[in-house]
C-alpha positions as CSV (number, residue, x, y, z in Angstrom):
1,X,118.0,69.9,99.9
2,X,117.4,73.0,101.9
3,X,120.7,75.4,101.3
4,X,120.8,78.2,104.2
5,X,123.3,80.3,101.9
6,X,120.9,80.2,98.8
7,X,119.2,83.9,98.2
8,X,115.5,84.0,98.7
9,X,114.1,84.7,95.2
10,X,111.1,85.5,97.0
11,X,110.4,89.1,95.4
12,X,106.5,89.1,96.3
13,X,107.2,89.2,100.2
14,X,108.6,92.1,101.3
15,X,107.7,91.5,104.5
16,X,111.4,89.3,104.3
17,X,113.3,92.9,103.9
18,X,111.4,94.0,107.5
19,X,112.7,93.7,110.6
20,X,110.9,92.2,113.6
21,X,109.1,95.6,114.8
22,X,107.8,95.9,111.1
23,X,106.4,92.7,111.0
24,X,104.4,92.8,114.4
25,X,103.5,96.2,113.1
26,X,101.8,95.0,110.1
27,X,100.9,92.2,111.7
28,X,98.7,94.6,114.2
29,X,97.6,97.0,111.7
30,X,95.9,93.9,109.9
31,X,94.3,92.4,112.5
32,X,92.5,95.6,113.2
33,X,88.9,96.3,112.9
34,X,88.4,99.5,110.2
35,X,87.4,102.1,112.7
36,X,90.5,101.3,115.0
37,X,92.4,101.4,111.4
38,X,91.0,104.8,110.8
39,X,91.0,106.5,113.8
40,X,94.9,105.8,114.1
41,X,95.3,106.9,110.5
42,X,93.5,110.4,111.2
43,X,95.7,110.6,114.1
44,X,99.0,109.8,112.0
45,X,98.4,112.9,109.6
46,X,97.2,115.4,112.4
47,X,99.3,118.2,111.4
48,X,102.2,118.3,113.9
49,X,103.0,114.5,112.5
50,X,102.9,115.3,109.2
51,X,105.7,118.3,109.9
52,X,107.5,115.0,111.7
53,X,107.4,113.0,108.7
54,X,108.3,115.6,106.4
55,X,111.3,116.5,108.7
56,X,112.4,113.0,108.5
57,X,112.0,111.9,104.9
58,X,113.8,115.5,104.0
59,X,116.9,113.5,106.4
60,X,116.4,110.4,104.1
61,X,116.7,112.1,101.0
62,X,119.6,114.2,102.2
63,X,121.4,111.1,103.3
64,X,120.7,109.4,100.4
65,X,118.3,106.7,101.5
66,X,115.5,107.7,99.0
67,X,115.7,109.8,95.6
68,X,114.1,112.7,94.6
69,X,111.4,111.1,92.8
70,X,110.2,108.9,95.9
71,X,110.0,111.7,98.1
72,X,107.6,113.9,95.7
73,X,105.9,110.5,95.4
74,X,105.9,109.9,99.2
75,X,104.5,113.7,99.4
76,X,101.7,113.1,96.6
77,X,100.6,110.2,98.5
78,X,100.4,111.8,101.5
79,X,98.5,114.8,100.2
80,X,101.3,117.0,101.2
């Protein structure tokens, strides 16, 4: 019988912890054809957006949100 206060051992599908914006997001970005997917990632680290996303995970790691050792792994992925 179905229990709607049982936790979701689901640990495989993050796409549980998103919200709705998230999932249409990723949703999107998969139903894209490769160029589109590229061209919108080459705009994403343009270098004014790249300042951006520093500025903000520098605010998440202030407030806690993420630890020191995913921001430098956020940074190495990003090649910053």
């Amino acid at each position: 019988m179905w229990n709607p206060f049982k936790k979701n051992t689901n640990n495989g599908d993050d796409t549980q912890k998103m919200g709705m914006l998230g999932r249409i997001a990723i949703r999107k970005l998969e139903k894209m054809n490769p160029k589109e997917r590229e061209k919108m990632m080459q705009d994403a680290f343009k270098p004014e957006n790249k300042d951006k996303m520093l500025a903000v995970m520098d605010q998440m790691r202030a407030s806690g949100q993420i630890t020191e050792e995913q921001y430098n792994q956020a940074k190495q992925r990003l090649g910053l």
